[in-house]
C-alpha positions in Angstrom: -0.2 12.1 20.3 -1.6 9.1 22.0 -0.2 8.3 25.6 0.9 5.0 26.4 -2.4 5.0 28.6 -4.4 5.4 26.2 -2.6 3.2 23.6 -3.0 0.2 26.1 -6.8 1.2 26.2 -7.1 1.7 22.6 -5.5 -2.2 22.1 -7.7 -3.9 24.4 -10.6 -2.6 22.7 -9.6 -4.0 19.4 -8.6 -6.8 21.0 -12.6 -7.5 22.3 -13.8 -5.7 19.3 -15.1 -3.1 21.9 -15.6 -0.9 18.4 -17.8 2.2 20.7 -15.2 2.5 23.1 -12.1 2.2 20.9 -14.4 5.3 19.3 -15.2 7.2 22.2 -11.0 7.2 23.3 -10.2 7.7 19.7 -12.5 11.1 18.3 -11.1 13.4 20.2 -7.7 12.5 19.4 -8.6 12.4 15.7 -10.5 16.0 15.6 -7.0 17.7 17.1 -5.2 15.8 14.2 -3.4 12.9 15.4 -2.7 11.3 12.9 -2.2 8.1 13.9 -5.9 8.4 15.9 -7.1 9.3 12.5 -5.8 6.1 11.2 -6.9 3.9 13.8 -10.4 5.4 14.1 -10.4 4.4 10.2 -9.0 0.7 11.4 -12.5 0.9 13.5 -14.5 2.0 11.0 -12.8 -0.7 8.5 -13.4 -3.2 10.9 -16.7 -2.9 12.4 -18.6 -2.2 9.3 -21.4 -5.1 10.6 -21.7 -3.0 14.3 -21.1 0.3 14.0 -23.8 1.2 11.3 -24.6 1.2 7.3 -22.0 4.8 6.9 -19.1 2.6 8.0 -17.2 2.5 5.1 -17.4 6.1 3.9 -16.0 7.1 7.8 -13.6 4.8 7.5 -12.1 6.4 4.0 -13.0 9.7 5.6 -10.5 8.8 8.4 -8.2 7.3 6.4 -7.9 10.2 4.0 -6.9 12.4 6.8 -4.4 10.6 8.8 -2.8 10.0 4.8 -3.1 13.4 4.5 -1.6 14.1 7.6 1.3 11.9 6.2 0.3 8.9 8.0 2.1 6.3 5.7 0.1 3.4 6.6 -3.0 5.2 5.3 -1.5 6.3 2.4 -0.7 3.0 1.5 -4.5 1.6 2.3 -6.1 4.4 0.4 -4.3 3.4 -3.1 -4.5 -0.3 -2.1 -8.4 0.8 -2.0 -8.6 2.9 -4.9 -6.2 0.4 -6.9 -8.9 -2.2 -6.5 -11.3 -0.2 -8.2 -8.8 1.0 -10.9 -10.9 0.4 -13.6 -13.0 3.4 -12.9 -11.0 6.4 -13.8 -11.2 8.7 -10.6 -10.5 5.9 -8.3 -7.0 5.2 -10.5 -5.8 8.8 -9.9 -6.9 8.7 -6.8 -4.7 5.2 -6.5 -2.1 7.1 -8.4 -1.6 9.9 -6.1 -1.6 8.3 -2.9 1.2 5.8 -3.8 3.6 8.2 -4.8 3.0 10.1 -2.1 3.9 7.2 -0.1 6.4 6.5 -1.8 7.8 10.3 -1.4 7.6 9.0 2.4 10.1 6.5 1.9 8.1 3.3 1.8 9.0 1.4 -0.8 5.9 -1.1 -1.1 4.4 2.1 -2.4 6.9 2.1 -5.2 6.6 -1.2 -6.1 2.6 -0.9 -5.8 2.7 2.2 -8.4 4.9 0.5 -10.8 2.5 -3.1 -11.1 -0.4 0.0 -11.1 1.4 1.7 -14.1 2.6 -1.9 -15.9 -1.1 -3.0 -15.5 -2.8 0.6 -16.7 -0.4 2.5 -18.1 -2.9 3.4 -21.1 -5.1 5.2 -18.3 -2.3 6.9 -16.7 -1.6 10.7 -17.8 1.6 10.5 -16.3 5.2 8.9 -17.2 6.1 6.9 -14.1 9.9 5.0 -13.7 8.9 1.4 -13.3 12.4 0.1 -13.7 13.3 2.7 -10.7 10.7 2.4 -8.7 11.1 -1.6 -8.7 15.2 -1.1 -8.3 14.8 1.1 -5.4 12.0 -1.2 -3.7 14.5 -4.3 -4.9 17.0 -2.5 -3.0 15.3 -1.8 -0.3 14.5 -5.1 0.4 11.2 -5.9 -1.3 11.2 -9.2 -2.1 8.3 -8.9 -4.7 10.0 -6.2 -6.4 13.0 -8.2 -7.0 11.0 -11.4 -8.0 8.8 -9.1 -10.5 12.5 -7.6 -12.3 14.0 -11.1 -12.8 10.3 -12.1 -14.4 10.3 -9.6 -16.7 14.3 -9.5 -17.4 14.2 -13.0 -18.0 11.1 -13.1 -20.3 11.6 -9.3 -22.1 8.2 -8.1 -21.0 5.8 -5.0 -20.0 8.3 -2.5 -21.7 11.7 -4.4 -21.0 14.2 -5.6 -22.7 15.0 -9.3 -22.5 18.3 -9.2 -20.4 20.0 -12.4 -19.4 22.8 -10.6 -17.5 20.0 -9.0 -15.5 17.5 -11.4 -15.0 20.5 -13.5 -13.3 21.5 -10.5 -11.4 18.3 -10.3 -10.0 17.9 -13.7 -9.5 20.9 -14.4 -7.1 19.8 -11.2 -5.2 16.6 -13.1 -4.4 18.4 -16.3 -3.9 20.1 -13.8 -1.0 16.7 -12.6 0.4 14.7 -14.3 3.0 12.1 -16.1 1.3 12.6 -18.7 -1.7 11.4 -19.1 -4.8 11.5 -22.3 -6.5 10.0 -20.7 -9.8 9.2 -17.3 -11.5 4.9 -16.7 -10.2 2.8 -15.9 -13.0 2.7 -12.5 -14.3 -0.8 -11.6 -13.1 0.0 -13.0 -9.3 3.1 -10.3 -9.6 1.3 -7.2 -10.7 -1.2 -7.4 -7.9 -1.0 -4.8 -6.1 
């Protein structure tokens, strides 16, 4: 676990981009299996790619992979943001796949909404049946406002595997007129399955 010490260290080198030294405070934290030293060493790996050296971005996945395996949340997330982007190549897509639901299991329910644009956009590559209508209820739910904006969308104009719904679409609709943030108009349908 990182003392507050440490953490107060730790921020001041980000802040001055003091990438060695966040590293030397950071690896020994991150070889006992903190995970959230695990994550932040990736954050330094992630963003010092032009410093540090040319194996940047593989020990940045390297540490990412471990603090999401050490159910760092955060990382999970990055990971399948990382492997999503890639999602054309097969591997990287289960890989994409795996650590949203995972995630997701977590209790973060970007990760739900991530996986279901993932699965609306590639479902043909997916060997799996994934609840989109769930996942985006429960992230709706939950609060995510993209999640909500994406169900009236494709309520209102019957697509990706749903039925045209009136009653719904205006459901969802004055739950996002409720939310935060305003929309004026439904966003095109590629600008709401990016993950």
């Amino acid at each position: 676990m990182i003392k507050a010490l440490q953490r107060f260290q730790i921020n001041r080198c980000f802040r001055k981009r003091r990438y060695e030294r966040a590293l030397e405070l950071l690896e020994p934290l991150a070889r006992n299996n903190d995970a959230q030293a695990q994550f932040l060493l990736g954050l330094v790996y992630s963003n010092a790619w032009k410093e540090l050296g040319e194996d940047d971005a593989f020990l940045a996945e390297k540490w990412f992979n471990r603090a999401a395996e050490n159910g760092h949340r955060i990382a999970q997330l990055m990971l399948a943001d990382f492997y999503a982007l890639d999602a054309r190549r097969p591997e990287q897509l289960k890989r994409a796949v795996k650590w949203y639901l995972r995630a997701h299991n977590g209790g973060c329910p970007t990760a739900g909404r991530k996986l279901a644009a993932l699965y609306l956009k590639h479902r043909e590559h997916i060997d799996m049946e994934i609840n989109t209508a769930g996942l985006l209820c429960e992230a709706a739910d939950q609060g995510d406002y993209k999640a909500a904006v994406l169900l009236a969308w494709m309520y209102k104009k019957g697509l990706c595997g749903f039925p045209a719904d009136f009653q719904r679409f205006e459901y969802w609709w004055h739950k996002l007129r409720q939310m935060s943030k305003r929309y004026t108009r439904l966003p095109p349908q590629d600008e709401l399955l990016h993950y």
